[in-house]
Steps between C-alpha positions, in 0.01 A plus 500: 500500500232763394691587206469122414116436623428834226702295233277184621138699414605688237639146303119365638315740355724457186409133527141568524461757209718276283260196575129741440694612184509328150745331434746672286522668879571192711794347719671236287556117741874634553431796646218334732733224595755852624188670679406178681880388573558867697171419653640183645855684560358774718282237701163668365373229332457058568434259245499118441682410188296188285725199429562599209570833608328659219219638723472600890233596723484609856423309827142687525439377110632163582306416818178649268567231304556237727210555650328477157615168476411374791097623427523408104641150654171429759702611822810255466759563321882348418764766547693232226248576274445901613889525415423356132190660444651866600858400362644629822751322735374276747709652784317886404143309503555289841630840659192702404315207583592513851430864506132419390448218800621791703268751378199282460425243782237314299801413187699173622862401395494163529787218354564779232127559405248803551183392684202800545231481731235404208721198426502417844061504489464351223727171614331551806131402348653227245670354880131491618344352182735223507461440873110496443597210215742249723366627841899528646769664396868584579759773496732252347286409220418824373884628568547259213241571294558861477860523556467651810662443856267346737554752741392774247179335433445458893568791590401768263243345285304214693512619856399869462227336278369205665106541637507779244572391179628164592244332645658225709716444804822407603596131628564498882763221445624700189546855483567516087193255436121638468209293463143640481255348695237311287865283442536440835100366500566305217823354604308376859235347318746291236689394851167413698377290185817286457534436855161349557550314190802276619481207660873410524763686596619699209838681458446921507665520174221249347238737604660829435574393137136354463354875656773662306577685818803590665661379799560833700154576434361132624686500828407889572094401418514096655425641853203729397356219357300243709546130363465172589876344526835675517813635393822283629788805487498852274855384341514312161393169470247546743163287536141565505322227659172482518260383854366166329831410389609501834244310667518254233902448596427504886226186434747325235768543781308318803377243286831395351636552856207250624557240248883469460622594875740759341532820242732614250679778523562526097122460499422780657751699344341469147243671635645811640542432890792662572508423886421158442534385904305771627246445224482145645459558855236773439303238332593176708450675820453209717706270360909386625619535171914447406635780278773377269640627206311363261212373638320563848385173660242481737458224870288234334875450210753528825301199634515289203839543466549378877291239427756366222805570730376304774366215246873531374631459840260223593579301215917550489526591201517867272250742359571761176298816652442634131234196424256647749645886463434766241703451224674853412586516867866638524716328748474797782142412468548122576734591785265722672218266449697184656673729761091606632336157395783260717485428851781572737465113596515372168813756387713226666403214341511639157757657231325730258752555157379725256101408432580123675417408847693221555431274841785429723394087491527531100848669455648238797376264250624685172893526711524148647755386269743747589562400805687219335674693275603648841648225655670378196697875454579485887617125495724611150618828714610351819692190316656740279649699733312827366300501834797541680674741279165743585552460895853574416422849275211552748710494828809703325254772422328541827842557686575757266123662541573400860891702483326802367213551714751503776711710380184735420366453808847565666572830357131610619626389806812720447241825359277452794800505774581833303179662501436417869788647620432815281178531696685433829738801411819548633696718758467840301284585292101673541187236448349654194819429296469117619181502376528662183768242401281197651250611222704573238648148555145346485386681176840327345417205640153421322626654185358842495815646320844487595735302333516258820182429487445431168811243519380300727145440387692444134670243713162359662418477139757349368500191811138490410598444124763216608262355744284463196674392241700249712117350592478444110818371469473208770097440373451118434222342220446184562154562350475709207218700376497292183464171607224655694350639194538176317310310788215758516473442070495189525177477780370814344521346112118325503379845666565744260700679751841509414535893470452510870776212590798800546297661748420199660864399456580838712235455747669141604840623440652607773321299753679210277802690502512504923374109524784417244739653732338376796527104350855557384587623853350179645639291236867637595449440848393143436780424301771706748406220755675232251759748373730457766496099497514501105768790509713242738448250272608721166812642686599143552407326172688850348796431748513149397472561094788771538700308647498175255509806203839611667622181564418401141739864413798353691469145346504683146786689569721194605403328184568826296842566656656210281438647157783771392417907648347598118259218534439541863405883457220405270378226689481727852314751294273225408447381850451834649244586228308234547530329889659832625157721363278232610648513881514905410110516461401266722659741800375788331156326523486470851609868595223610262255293717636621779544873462081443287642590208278391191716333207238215334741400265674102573823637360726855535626716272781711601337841560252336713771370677621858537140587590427275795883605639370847427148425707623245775589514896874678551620200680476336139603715238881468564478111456279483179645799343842249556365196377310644226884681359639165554264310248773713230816413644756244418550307834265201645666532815355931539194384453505266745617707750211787399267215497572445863460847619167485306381191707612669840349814451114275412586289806577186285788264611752395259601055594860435506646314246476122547687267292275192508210691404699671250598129351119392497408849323734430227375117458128622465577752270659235305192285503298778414716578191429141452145490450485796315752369230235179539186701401715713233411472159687823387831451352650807613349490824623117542867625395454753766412279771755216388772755561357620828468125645832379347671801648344452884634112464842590384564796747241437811410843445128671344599709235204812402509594144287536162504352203732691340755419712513117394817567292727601824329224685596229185851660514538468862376130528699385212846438704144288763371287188658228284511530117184336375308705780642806380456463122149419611414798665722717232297367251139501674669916570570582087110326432316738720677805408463372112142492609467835702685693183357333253289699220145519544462442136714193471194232675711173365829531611370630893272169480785281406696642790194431769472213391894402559482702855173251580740220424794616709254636830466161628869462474562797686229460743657175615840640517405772746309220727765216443808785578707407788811695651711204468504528114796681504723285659365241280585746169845529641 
């Protein structure tokens, strides 16, 4: 290591003699470049290479000139621009720069910059001249002026310097702000002078903007400040509002108060009340004032307003509140004001809809006529039946209410025979377990949370529900809201009034509703004291047309019996159609009345046949369901027999068959064939009855058939009539169907044949009145 330390000197001294010698003796750049790369090899020497790398220095030479730049540059200085100037890496010059902030407490690194202590002076007295100039200033503002942090400027330059070279001090409310304090003297007097110039209150930001002063400072120098008003909050939008301004309000106030009996609320708003009631009160001390919502209303306006109620009242007739009320009073308002201004005597003779008061004398006017309309819907009910057909729905629904409410009440029965003999306890068995089942059994019981519980108050629901709904079922109008309605327009259509005639429509409703139901009840009982006498006298007038209807039947079927069994089959599907469904309905008639069922209709189809045998007693449905099959069948005699068990189960007596009646029957009906065929005019329907009286002459029998059955009648009296009778009728036969198939287009040719059937009717009406039995003996 010596050896090497010798080499070391001796190549120094080399160095040094080469460099004091000319230059013909001098170290060429290669050889220097050898000397000073051993020198870095052995560790002897340190250098910082350029970025070039064409030149290098070393730490002590580079923090030299570092420091060079930083006084050449007045104290601050840009390690960016250091690293240009010097040509050296940034990384070398922020490295050595740290070293000098070590070394030398009054150098600064700050956001890559070199601050001295002469930079930090000299900002320090430009701080105070521009303080001196605006009279506040703040860490904020001059962080971005110089490109600073705030908290540098706080702490290193202002606050070491303030009272010394800064000649200011520091906002209480503000610890970066400094004002000095002719500012604060001149920002009092701006603030005194605007105040005491107002005369209306004046929004802060109005008078900040006019003093050019700002808000924090305003509120922090209001209270030191003596003035002749005040400040309504410290938060935006705030108020000042000056003395005279108030007493001006507080006379306006009372004197509107005096004149009109009540203030505005929206008055008072628009000028900045905020607690608009207790603004009142404070200045209406001794008054009984009304606070509404919009408006408050003092004694002397409640008595006016009774005044006009009991004028109202007096006179029996109505009164529109809003003609002697504020007019942007809300409805709340009105109600209020009514509710204090009307008597507890004069509540009951009066019906107050929305701003109306209407008398109780004037609506019993404006009603009146619907206490006809009343009668006239009962009267219509109870004759109809639909009276009855409510009792009927009404009673069938309370037994089944009635049925479940004792079965309800009889399984609480049941529970409660349980649960005492729980508490009773039994032969084994300690107290305390009795008792802690007894409770457990309650909790379930009111529905606390066990599934037994909870079922039965589902089912207490659910009866509830039924008990309900079975109410609306069985309800009865016999009044309805709009006939009401249409009543109340009509009275109400001179009054202007006819947006209030619903709610007087559902004022009157359902006491309407209950005296309806009242007069049909009465009405029903009135008429139950004839029933039974006229029901006598329908059961026998009933009895008494059945039995003529039947006997009628059996007469047919004699008379139908002679023509051949093709023939017959059509003509006792004719006669059961016809006399058979008549005889049908009128039965089916009568259980309907009896069992209330409601069928309006004066004949029956076939489903509502099926219907009433569906709806009626037990004891009849057998019968009908009988008679009603046999209306299809193919045998007079089955449904006579059905017809019969029909009459015995309605308690109607069927006569026995008598002969000489029977005889006088068939001579009437041939009289009244007769005078039909007398007041005929029809040709068909003059064939048709020609046949018919011919036929009851000839065979002593009444024959039931329709038209189209003249040709089997013609062919069965033709053996009964002689030969110029029967061309006659065969003839008057081929006009009328020539007629009844004629063309509709062919108008001549249908004439000509009317006009030969005109010709020929006489003829034939004279034959059917002239025809006598003995003819055919006389033919033969």
């Amino acid at each position: 290591m010596s050896t090497d330390w010798d080499e070391i000197k001796r190549l120094a001294a080399d160095f040094q003699k080469v460099q004091l010698s000319s230059t013909l003796q001098r170290l060429s750049e290669r050889n220097c470049i050898e000397v000073v790369s051993l020198l870095l090899e052995k560790g002897l020497l340190e250098i910082i290479y350029t970025n070039d790398g064409k030149e290098y220095l070393t730490p002590d030479q580079l923090s030299t000139e570092i420091q060079d730049e930083l006084y050449v540059n007045g104290g601050r200085v840009n390690l960016t621009e250091v690293s240009n100037t010097l040509n050296v890496d940034l990384n070398k010059i922020t490295g050595i720069a740290n070293k000098i902030t070590q070394r030398n407490k009054s150098v600064h690194l700050i956001l890559g910059q070199l601050i001295n202590e002469d930079y930090i002076q000299r900002l320090a007295l430009e701080i105070n001249e521009k303080l001196i100039q605006s009279g506040e200033i703040s860490a904020a503002a001059l962080a971005e002026q110089y490109d600073l942090p705030s908290d540098f400027i706080l702490q290193k330059i202002i606050e070491p310097n303030v009272g010394k070279t800064i000649l200011g001090k520091r906002d209480s409310s503000d610890p970066k702000v400094f004002f000095t304090q002719t500012y604060i003297s001149r920002c009092k007097a701006k603030i005194r002078g605007a105040l005491s110039a107002l005369s209306r209150p004046t929004p802060i930001s109005s008078i900040l903007g006019q003093c050019k002063i700002k808000e924090k400072i305003f509120y922090s120098l209001v209270d030191e400040i003596s003035f002749d008003g005040s400040v309504t909050s410290k938060m935006s939008g705030a108020q000042y509002i000056p003395n005279v301004y108030k007493k001006a309000q507080n006379e306006w106030v009372t004197s509107l108060f005096k004149q009109n009996g009540y203030v505005q609320h929206d008055t008072l708003s628009h000028f900045g009340i905020s607690d608009i009631k207790v603004f009142i009160q404070r200045q209406l001390p001794n008054e009984n004032l009304v606070h509404l919502k919009k408006c408050t209303v003092g004694k002397r306006f409640v008595e006016q307003l009774e005044a006009a109620i009991e004028e109202c009242v007096s006179s029996g007739s109505y009164l529109d509140v809003t003609t002697i009320l504020p007019t942007d009073l809300t409805q709340e308002d009105i109600d209020k004001l009514l509710e204090t201004a009307i008597k507890p005597t004069t509540s009951r003779s009066i019906l107050v809809l929305d701003t109306t008061i209407f008398t109780n004398a004037f609506l019993d006017r404006l009603v009146a006529p619907v206490k006809q309309i009343i009668e006239d819907n009962v009267k219509k009910a109870v004759e109809s039946g639909i009276y009855q057909q409510y009792l009927v729905e009404k009673l069938s629904s309370s037994r089944q209410i009635g049925y479940q409410e004792g079965t309800g009440d009889a399984k609480a029965d049941r529970r409660e025979e349980r649960r005492r003999k729980a508490a009773v306890g039994k032969g084994g068995g300690g107290t305390q377990g009795r008792e802690t089942k007894t409770k457990s059994t309650k909790k379930h019981y009111r529905g606390g949370g066990g599934d037994k519980g909870g079922f039965n108050s589902d089912s207490d629901d659910n009866n509830h529900n039924n008990r309900t709904s079975k109410k609306k079922s069985t309800n009865m109008d016999l009044i309805t809201l709009k006939e009401i309605i249409q009543v109340v327009e009509s009275s109400l259509n001179c009054e202007e009034l006819c947006y209030l005639a619903k709610d007087i429509a559902l004022h009157f409703y359902p006491q309407y509703s209950k005296e309806a139901l009242q007069k049909a009840n009465q009405v029903y009982e009135a008429s139950l004291q004839n029933s039974t006498q006229n029901r006598r006298q329908t059961h026998a007038s009933l009895q008494e047309k059945l039995n003529n209807l039947l006997t009628d039947v059996r007469l047919y079927e004699k008379g139908l019996k002679l023509f051949p069994s093709d023939d017959q089959q059509q003509l006792i599907k004719y006669l059961l159609k016809t006399l058979g469904t008549e005889i049908c309905n009128e039965l089916f008639f009568y259980v309907a009345m009896e069992c209330s069922l409601n069928f309006s209709s004066s004949s029956l189809m076939p489903d509502q046949r099926s219907s009433i045998i569906q709806e009626c007693g037990q004891e009849y449905k057998s019968a009908l369901a009988s008679l009603n099959k046999s209306l299809g069948g193919q045998s007079v005699d089955d449904f006579l027999m059905v017809s019969e068990n029909a009459l015995q189960e309605c308690s109607m007596i069927l006569k026995k068959v008598d002969k000489k009646k029977d005889r006088s029957v068939i001579l009437a009906h041939k009289y009244g064939l007769l005078e039909q065929l007398g007041n005929c005019s029809d040709p068909a329907l003059v064939l048709h009855l020609t046949c018919l009286v011919i036929f009851t002459i000839s065979t002593q029998c009444m024959l039931h058939a329709s038209g189209r059955h003249v040709a089997t009648i013609l062919t069965f009296l033709q053996p009964q009539l002689q030969t110029e009778q029967a061309q006659l009728l065969m003839k008057y036969h081929d006009l009328v169907l020539k007629v009844l198939t004629a063309p509709e287009g062919d108008v001549e040719a249908k004439s000509e044949m009317l006009c030969q059937l005109e010709d020929l009717t006489p003829a034939v009406k004279d034959l059917a009145s002239s025809f006598k039995k003995t003819t055919l003996s006389t033919n033969e």
